[in-house]
C-alpha positions as CSV (number, residue, x, y, z in Angstrom):
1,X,0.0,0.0,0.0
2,X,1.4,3.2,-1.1
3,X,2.6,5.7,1.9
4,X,0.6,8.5,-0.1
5,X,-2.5,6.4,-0.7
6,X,-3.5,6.6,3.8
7,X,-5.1,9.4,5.9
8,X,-6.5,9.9,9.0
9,X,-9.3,12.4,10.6
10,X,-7.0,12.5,13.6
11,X,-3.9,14.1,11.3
12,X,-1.1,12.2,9.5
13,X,1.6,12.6,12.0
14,X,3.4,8.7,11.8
15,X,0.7,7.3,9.6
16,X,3.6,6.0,7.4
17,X,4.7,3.9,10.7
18,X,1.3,1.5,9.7
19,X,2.7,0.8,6.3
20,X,6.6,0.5,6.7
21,X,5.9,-2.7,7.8
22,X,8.5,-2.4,10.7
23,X,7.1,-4.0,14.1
24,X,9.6,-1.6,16.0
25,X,7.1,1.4,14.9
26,X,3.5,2.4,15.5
27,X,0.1,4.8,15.1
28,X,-1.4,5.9,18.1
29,X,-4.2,8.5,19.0
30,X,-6.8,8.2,21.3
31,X,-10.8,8.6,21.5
32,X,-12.3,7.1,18.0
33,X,-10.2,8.0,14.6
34,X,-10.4,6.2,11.5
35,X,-7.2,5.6,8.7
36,X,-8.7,5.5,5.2
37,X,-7.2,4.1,2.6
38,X,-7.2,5.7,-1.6
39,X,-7.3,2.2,-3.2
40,X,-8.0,3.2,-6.7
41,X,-10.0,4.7,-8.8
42,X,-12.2,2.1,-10.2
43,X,-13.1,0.0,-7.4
44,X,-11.0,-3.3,-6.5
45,X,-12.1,-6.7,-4.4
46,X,-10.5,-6.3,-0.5
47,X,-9.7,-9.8,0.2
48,X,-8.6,-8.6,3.7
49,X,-7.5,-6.3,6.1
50,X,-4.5,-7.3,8.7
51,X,-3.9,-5.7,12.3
52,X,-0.8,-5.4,14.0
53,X,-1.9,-4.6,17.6
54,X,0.9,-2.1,20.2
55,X,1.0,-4.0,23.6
56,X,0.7,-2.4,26.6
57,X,3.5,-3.4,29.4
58,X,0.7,-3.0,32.2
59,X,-2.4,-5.4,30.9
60,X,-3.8,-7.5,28.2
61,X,-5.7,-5.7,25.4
62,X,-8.2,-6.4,23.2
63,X,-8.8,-3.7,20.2
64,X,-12.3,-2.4,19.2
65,X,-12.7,-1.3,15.3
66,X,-14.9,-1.3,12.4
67,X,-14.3,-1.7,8.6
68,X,-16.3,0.4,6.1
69,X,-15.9,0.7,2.1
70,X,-17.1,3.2,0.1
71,X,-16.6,3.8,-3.9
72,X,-17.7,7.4,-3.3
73,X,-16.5,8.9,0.2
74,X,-19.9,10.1,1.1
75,X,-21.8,6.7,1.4
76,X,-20.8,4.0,3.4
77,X,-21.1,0.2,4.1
78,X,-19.8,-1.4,7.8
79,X,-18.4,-4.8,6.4
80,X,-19.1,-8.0,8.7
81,X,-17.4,-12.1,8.0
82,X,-18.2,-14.6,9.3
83,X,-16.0,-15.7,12.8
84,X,-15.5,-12.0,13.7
85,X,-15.5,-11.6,17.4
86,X,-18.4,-9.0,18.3
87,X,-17.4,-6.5,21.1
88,X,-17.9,-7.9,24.8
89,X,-19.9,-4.3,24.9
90,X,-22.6,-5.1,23.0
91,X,-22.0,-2.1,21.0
92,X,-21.6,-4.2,17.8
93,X,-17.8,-3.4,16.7
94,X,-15.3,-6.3,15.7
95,X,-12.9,-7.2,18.7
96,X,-9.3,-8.3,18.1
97,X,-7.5,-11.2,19.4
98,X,-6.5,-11.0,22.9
99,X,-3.0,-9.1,23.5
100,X,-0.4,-10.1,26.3
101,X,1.1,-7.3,28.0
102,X,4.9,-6.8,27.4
103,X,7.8,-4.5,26.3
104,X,7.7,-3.8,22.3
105,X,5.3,-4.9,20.1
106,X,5.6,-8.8,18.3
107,X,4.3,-10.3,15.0
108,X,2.1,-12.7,17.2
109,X,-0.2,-9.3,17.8
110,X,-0.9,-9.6,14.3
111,X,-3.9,-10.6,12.7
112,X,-6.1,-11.2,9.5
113,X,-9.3,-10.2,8.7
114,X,-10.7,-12.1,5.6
115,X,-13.7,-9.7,3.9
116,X,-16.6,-11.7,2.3
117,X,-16.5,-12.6,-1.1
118,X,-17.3,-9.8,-3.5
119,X,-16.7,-6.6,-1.7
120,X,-15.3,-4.0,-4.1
121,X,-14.6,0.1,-2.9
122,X,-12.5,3.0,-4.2
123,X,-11.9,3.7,-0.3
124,X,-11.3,1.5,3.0
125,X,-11.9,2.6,6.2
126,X,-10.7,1.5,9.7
127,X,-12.9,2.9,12.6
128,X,-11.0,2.7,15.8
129,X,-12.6,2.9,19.3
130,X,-10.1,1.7,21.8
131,X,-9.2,-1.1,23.6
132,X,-10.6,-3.5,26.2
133,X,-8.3,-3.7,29.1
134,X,-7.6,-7.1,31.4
135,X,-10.8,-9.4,31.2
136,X,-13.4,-7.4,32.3
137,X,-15.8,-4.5,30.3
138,X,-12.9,-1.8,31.5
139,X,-12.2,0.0,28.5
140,X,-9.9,3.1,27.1
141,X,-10.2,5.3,23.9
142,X,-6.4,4.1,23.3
143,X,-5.9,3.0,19.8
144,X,-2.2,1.9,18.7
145,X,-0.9,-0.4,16.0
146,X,2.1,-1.0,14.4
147,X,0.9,-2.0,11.2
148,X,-2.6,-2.2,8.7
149,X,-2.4,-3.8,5.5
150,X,-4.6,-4.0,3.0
151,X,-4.6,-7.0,0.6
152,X,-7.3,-5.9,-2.6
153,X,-7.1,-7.5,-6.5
């Protein structure tokens, strides 16, 4: 994914760090942001959409987010596959695999998101609402990853 083809509502300070694809580096604002994507422009299939979550040396983690696609920037459609984890919330956002606290982030925070079949946009969003902390419902508006791919065709 191209550095110049990412934006964020919450500015574009690091943004490159989510596509160097160096684990050492990361994106981080808090309260709910989204990173949009400029796939092309003539819509293209997303086959899926890959996380690398930041750990946090206190706590385990569990990220809340959303996907949406768009062909037009104005409307858009909140994607859903099958074997998604809902939000222990009951605010219906995806949850991410459970994060183990430590030092640094790891490749094992990493993980794929396969879209349904047939899913075509122009843009991609990620909708970020922050994490889940320990086991409980606590929650923060802390969002930080080290890396989103994007894998279209």
């Amino acid at each position: 994914m191209s550095k110049d083809a990412i934006f964020s509502d919450a500015g574009s300070g690091g943004l490159a760090n989510l596509t160097d694809n160096d684990v050492r580096t990361s994106w981080s604002r808090s309260g709910s942001p989204y990173v949009q994507f400029y796939l092309g422009d003539s819509p293209v299939t997303v086959k899926s959409v890959s996380l690398g979550y930041c750990r946090n040396t206190q706590s385990r983690r569990q990220y809340y987010f959303d996907f949406y696609v768009s062909d037009n920037g104005y409307d858009w459609t909140k994607i859903a596959g099958d074997g998604w984890r809902e939000d222990n919330l009951g605010k219906g956002h995806v949850m991410g695999q459970l994060v183990s606290p430590g030092a640094g982030n790891s490749e094992e925070d990493y993980e794929t998101f396969v879209f349904p079949e047939g899913v075509r946009a122009r843009l991609l969003r990620v909708c970020m609402y922050g994490t889940r902390m320990g086991q409980g419902s606590s929650s923060t508006t802390a969002n930080a990853y080290w890396s989103i791919d994007v894998e279209t065709e």
